[in-house]
C-alpha positions in Angstrom: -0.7 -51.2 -29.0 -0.5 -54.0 -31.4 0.8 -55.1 -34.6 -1.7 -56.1 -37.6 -0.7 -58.5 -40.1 -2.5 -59.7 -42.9 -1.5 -63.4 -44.3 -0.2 -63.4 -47.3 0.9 -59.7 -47.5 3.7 -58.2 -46.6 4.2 -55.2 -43.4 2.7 -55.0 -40.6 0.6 -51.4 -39.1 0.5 -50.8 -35.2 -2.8 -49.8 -34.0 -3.0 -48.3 -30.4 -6.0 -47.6 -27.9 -5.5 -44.6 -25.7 -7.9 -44.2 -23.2 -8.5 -40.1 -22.0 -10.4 -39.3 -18.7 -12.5 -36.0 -19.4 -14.8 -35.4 -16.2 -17.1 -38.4 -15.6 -16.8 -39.4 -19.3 -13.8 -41.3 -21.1 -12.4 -40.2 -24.4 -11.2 -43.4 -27.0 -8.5 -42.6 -29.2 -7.5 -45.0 -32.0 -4.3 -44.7 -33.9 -3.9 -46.9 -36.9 -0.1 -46.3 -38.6 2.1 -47.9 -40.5 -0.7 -49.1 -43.4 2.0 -48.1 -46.3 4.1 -51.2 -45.0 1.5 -53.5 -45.8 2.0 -53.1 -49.9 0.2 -51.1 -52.6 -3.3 -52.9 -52.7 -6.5 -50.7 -52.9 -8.2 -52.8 -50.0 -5.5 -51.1 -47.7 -6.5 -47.5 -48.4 -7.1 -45.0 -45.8 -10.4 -44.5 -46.5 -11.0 -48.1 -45.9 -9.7 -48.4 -42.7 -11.1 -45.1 -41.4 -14.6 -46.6 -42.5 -14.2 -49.8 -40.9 -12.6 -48.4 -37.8 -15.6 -45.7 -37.4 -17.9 -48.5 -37.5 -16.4 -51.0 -35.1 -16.2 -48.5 -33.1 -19.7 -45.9 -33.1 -21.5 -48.8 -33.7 -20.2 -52.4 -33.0 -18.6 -51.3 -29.6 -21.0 -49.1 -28.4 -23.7 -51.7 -29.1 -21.3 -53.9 -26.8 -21.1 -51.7 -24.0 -24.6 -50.5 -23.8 -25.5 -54.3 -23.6 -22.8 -55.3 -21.3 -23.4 -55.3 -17.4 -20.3 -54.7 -15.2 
């Protein structure tokens, strides 16, 4: 887990990774909370985090570790 801070605003959220064995696959789960602490502004919406989050994430990442050799 971490805290997320943006300058100028108040708050901070806590996002945390878990990481889920299931068979030979592993199973990301992303928790973002705390988002009301950073102030009423529309660019901290939900909807904008679950869109930005499901795109680092199904495409940005995955892109990263398909291309990544271990």
């Amino acid at each position: 887990s971490y805290t997320w801070k943006y300058d100028g605003y108040p708050g901070n959220s806590l996002v945390t990774f878990e990481l889920f064995k299931e068979g030979n696959k592993t199973r990301l789960k992303l928790t973002h909370e705390k988002l009301e602490t950073l102030g009423d502004n529309s660019d901290f919406a939900r909807e904008n985090f679950v869109e930005g989050w499901t795109h680092l994430i199904e495409e940005s990442f995955k892109k990263f570790v398909e291309n990544t050799s271990i």
